[in-house]
DRENSEGU-372642 format. One record per residue (C-alpha): x, y, z; residue in one letter; residue number from 0. Coordinates in steps of 0.25 Angstrom, whole numbers, plus 2048, in hexadecimal, padded with zeros to 3 digits. Example, Ala and Ser with C-alpha at 12.3 -4.5 7.8 and 13.67 -1.06 7.14 Angstrom:
2
R   px   py   pz  residu  num
R  831  7EE  81F       A    0
R  837  7FC  81D       S    1
//
This chain:
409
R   px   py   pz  residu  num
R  6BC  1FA  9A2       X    0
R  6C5  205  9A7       X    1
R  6BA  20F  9A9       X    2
R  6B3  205  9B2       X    3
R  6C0  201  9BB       X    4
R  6C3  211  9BC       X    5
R  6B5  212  9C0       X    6
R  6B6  209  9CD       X    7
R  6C3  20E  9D0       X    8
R  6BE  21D  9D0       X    9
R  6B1  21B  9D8       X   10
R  6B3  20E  9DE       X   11
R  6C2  20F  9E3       X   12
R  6C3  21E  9E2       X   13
R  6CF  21F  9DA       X   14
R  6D4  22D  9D7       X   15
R  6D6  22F  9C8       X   16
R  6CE  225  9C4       X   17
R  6C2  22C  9C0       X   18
R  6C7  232  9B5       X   19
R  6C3  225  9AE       X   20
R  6B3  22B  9AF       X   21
R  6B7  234  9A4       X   22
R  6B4  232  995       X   23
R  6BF  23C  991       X   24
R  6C9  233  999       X   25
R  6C6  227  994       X   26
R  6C4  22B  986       X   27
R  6D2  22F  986       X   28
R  6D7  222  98C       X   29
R  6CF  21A  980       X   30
R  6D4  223  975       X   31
R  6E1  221  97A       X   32
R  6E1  214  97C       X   33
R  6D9  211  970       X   34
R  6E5  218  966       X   35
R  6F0  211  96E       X   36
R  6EA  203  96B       X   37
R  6E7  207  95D       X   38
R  6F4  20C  958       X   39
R  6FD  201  963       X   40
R  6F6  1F7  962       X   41
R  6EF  1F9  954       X   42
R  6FD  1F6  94F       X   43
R  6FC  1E9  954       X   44
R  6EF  1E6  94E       X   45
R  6F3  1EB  941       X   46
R  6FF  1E0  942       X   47
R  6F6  1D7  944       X   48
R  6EC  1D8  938       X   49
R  6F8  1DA  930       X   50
R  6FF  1CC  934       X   51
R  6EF  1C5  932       X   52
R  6F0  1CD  924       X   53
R  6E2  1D2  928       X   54
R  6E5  1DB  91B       X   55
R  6DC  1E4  912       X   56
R  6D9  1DF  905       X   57
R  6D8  1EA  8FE       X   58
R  6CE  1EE  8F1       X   59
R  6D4  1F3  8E4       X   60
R  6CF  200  8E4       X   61
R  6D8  205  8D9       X   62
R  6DC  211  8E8       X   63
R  6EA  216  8E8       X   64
R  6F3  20D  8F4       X   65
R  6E6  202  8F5       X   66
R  6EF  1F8  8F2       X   67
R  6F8  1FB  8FC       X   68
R  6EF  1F9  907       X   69
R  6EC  1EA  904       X   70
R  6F0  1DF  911       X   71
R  6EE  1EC  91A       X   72
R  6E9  1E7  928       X   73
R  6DA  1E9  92A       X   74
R  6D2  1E7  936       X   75
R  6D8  1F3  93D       X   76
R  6CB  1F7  940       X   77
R  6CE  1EC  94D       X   78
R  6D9  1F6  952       X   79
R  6CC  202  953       X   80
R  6C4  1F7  959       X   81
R  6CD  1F3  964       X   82
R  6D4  1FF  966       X   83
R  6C5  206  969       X   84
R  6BF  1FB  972       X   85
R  6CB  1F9  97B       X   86
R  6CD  208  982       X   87
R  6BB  208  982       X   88
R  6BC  1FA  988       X   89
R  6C6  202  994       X   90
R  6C3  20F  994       X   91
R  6B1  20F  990       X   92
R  6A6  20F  999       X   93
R  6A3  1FF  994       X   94
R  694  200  999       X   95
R  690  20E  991       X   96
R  686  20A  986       X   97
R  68E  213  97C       X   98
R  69B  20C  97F       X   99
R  696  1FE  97D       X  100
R  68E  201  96E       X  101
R  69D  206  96A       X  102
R  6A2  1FA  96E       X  103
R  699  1F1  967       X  104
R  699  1FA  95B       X  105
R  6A9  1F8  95A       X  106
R  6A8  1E9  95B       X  107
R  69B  1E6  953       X  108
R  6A1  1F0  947       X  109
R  6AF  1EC  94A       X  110
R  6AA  1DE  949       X  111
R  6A4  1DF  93B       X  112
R  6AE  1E6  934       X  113
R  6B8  1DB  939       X  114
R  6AE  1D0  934       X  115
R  6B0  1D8  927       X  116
R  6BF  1DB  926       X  117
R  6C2  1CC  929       X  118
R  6B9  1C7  91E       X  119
R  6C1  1D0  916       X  120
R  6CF  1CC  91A       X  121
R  6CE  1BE  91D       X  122
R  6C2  1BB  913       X  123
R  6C8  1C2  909       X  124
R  6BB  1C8  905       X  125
R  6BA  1D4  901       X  126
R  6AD  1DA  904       X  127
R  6AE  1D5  912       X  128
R  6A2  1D4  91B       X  129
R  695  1D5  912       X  130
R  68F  1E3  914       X  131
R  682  1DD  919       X  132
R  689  1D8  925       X  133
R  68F  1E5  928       X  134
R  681  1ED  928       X  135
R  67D  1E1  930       X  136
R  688  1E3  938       X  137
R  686  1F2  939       X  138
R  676  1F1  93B       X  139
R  678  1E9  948       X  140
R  681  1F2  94E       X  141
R  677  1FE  94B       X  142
R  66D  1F5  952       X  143
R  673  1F3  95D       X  144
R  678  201  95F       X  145
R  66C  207  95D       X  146
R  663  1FD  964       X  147
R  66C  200  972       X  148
R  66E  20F  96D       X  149
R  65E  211  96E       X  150
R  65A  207  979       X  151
R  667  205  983       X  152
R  661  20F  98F       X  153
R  670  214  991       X  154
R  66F  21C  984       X  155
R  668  22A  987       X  156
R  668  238  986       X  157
R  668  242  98F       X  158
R  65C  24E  990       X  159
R  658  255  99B       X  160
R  649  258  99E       X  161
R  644  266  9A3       X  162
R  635  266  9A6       X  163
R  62E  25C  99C       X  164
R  637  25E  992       X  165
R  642  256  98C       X  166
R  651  260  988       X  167
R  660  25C  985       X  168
R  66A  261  990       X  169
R  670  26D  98C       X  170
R  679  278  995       X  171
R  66C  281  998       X  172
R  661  275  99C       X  173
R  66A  26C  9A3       X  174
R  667  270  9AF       X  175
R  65B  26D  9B8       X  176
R  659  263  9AF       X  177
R  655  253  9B0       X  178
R  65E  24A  9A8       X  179
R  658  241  9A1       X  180
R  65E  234  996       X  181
R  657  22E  98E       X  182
R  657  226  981       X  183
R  656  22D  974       X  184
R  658  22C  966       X  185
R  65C  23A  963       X  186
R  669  23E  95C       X  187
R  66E  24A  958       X  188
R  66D  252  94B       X  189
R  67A  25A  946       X  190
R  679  269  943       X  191
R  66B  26C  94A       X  192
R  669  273  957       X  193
R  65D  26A  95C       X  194
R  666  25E  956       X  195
R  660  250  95B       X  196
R  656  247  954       X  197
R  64F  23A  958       X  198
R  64E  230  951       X  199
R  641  22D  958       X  200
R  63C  239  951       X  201
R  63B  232  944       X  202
R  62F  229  94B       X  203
R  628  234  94F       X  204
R  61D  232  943       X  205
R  61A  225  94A       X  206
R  613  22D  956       X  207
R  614  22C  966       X  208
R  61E  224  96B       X  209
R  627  222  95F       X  210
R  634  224  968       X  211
R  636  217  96C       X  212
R  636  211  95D       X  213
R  641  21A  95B       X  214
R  64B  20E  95B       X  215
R  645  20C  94B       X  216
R  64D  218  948       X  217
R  658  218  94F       X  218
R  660  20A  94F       X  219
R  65D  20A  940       X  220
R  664  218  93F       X  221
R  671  211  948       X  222
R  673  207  93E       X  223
R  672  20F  933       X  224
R  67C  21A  939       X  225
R  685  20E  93E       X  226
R  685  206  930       X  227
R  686  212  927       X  228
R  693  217  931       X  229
R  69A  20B  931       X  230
R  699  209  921       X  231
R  6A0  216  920       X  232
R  6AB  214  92C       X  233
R  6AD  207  921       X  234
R  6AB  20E  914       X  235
R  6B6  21A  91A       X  236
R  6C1  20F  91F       X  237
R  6C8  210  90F       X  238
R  6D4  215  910       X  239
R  6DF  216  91B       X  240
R  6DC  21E  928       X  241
R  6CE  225  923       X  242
R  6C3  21C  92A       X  243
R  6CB  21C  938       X  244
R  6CF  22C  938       X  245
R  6C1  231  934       X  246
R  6BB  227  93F       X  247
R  6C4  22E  949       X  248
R  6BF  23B  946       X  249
R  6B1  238  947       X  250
R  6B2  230  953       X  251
R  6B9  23B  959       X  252
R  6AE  245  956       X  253
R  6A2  23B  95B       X  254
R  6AC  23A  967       X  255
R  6A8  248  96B       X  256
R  69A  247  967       X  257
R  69A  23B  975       X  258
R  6A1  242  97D       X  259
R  697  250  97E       X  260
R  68C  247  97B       X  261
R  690  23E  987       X  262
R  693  24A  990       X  263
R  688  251  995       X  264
R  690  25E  999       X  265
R  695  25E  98A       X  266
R  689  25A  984       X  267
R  681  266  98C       X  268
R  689  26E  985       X  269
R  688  26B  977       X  270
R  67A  268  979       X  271
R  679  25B  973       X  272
R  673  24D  978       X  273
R  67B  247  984       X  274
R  67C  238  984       X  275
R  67F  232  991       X  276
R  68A  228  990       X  277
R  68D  22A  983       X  278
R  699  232  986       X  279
R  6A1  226  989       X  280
R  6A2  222  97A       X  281
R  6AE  22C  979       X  282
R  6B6  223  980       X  283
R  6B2  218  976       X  284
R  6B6  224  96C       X  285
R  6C2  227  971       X  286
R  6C7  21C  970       X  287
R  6C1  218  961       X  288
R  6CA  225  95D       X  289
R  6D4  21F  962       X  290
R  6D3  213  95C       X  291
R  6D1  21A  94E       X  292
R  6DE  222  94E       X  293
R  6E8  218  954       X  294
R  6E1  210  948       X  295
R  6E5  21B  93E       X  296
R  6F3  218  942       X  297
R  6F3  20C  93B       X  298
R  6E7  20F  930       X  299
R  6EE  21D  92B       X  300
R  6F3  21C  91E       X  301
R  6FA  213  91B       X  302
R  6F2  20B  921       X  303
R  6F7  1FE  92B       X  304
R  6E9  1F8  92D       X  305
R  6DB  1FA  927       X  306
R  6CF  1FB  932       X  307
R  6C6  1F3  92A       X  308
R  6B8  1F2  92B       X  309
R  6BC  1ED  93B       X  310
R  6BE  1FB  93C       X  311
R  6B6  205  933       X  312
R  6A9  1FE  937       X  313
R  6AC  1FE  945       X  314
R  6B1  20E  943       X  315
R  6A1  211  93C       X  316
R  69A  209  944       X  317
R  6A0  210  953       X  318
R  69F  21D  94D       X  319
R  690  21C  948       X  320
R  68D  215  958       X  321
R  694  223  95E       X  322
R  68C  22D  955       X  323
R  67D  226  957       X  324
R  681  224  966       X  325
R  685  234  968       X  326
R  679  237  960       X  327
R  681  23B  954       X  328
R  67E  233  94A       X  329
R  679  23E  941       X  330
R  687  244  942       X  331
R  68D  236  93B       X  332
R  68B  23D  92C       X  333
R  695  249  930       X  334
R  69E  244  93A       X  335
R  6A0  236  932       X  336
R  69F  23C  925       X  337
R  6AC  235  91E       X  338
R  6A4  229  922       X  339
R  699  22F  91B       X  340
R  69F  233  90E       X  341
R  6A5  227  90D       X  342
R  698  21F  90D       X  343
R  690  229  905       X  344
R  69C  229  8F9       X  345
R  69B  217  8F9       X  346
R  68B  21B  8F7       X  347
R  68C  224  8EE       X  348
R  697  21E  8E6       X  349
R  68F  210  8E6       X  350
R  681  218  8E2       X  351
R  687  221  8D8       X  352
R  68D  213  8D1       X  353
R  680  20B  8D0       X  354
R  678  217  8CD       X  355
R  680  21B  8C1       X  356
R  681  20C  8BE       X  357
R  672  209  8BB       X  358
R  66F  216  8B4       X  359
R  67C  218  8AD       X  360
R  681  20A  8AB       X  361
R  68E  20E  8B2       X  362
R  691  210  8C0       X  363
R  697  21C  8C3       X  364
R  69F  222  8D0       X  365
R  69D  22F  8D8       X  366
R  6AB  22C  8E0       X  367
R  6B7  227  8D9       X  368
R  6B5  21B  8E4       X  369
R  6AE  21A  8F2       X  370
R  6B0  21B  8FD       X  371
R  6B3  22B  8FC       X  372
R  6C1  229  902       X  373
R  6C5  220  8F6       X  374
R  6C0  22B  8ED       X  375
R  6CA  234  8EF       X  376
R  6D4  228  8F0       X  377
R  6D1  226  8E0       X  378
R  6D3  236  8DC       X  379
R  6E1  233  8E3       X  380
R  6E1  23A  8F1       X  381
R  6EA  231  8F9       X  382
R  6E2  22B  904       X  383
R  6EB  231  910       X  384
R  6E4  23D  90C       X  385
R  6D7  239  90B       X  386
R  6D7  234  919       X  387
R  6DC  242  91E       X  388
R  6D2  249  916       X  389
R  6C7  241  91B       X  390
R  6CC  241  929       X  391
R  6CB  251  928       X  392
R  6BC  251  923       X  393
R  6BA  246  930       X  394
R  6BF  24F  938       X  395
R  6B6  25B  932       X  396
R  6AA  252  932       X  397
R  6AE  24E  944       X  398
R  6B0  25D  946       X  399
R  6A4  262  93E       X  400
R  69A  256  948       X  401
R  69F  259  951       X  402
R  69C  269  950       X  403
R  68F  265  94E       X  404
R  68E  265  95F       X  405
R  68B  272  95E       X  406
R  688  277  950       X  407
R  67A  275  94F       X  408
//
């Protein structure tokens, strides 16, 4: 709303200074700002609030060193992340850029179902919460949506360049003389290898002459399989106190990057990677979901205040799954979200492991002492304050090492 009032003051009324407002580094500062001031200021508030409702935990008996201790603490913190985000993006965002308006669906729908799921929870008193065929529903839909308007919505495009009748990507030597071009595509990038893009159209090519535009069968399903499968281990790694919400940050922060050089065509020349038109605005959605996280951490640090819930961790997978597919780094989600991904692969192998051993030996037997991973190492007596920083240091290693991959080819 700002940036649109800024605008018409700038080239309307002439105002001097307030064309600052045009840049995405500005506003980006103003959200995350704005974004960590609402969440540790006001987040207090909230946190009040849920505890005066006894919107509290019901904790399992997991047989875990200081479990008990964290029954009647407030859930539903996700809502401070929710609000926090959308409030400096409503102000400071271009409202009307395709990008901008998927995150904001993506936040509600999944924000909307992880509520649905804490209040059965809390003021059902049933355990299991939303059924799990609700959730994939749930999940599935959004993948739908996102990538039905990620492959047909004309405002999403790539940038080549054409020279004589053939088709390269801008880089610093061919730039010039050169006729842009944007079109659609369904390309997306591969880590580690110098020619590194991919289409998924590609995998139609046995179909013969004009396969291209049946590409859609390929890519929306890939979307809502990224988009389930991320949001599930956001959830899986919301365990213990601060975990989920630190390594979020850290990965956000890195794709964060990854929007910025790919929405800047000065940067992406550079670096030589696929420029996105428009998509560099998502960093002011970014900024501000940082934001959000860590003024969030100041209540959900051990010991912990509030719980995010599944308000929140659903909300956290699902945005961050949107981001990667709409910078076409999808392929990067196994190494920059790898907690995520250790954490889902240790439920599925636990759970495997146990029925395997079951029906051939009689007895189910475990690879972990329990799953998630993070409750492993709770059971062989690491106190959970350090397992949060540990796997806050491997996020960290996980961001830097993704985001080395813009050069290392």
């Amino acid at each position: 709303m700002l940036y649109y009032l800024f605008e018409y003051l700038d080239k309307t009324l002439n105002i001097s200074g307030t064309g600052v407002f045009q840049y995405i580094t500005f506003r980006s500062a103003l959200a995350f700002m704005l974004s960590l001031l609402l969440s540790t200021i006001y987040g207090k508030r909230v946190v009040s609030f849920l505890r005066k409702q006894q919107i509290g935990e019901t904790v399992r008996e997991l047989g875990l060193a200081g479990q008990n201790e964290k029954a009647g603490t407030p859930t539903m913190g996700g809502l401070i992340i929710i609000f926090a985000t959308l409030i400096p993006v409503i102000l400071f965002a271009k409202l009307q850029n395709i990008y901008i308006v998927l995150l904001i669906v993506t936040t509600l729908w999944m924000g909307t179902i992880g509520f649905i799921d804490d209040y059965i929870k809390i003021f059902k008193k049933d355990k299991e919460g939303l059924k799990g065929i609700f959730k994939v529903f749930g999940q599935v839909g959004l993948g739908l949506i996102v990538g039905t308007v990620l492959y047909f919505n004309p405002n999403v495009t790539v940038r080549k360049d054409i020279v004589g009748n053939e088709v390269y990507r801008v880089t610093s030597e061919n730039v010039i003389n050169q006729t842009p071009i944007y079109e659609k595509s369904t390309a997306t990038t591969i880590p580690f290898f110098k020619n590194n893009e991919f289409d998924y159209a590609e995998v139609l090519a046995w179909t013969g002459e004009g396969y291209e535009k049946w590409a859609w069968l390929i890519f929306i399903p890939v979307v809502i399989f990224i988009i389930t499968a991320v949001s599930n281990g956001a959830n899986l790694t919301d365990g213990i106190d601060g975990l989920a919400a630190g390594t979020s940050a850290v990965s956000v922060l890195a794709l964060g990057i990854f929007t910025f050089v790919s929405g800047n065509i000065i940067f992406s020349n550079y670096l030589n990677i696929m420029y996105i038109p428009n998509s560099g605005e998502m960093t002011v959605f970014i900024a501000a979901f940082v934001g959000a996280l860590i003024g969030f951490l100041w209540y959900n640090s051990y010991p912990a205040s509030v719980f995010m819930g599944d308000t929140g961790s659903l909300t956290i997978g699902g945005v961050i799954a949107v981001l990667a597919i709409a910078v076409r780094k999808e392929l990067l989600i196994p190494l920059l979200c790898g907690i995520f991904l250790v954490e889902n692969l240790s439920v599925v192998l636990q759970v495997a492991y146990f029925k395997y051993t079951k029906k051939r030996f009689g007895e189910g037997q475990r690879i972990f002492l329990m799953a998630p991973l993070h409750h492993h190492y709770q059971k062989k007596g690491y106190h959970e304050s350090k397992i949060v920083t540990r796997f806050w240091i491997v996020a960290v290693m996980l961001a830097i090492l993704s985001i080395v991959t813009l050069k290392l080819r």
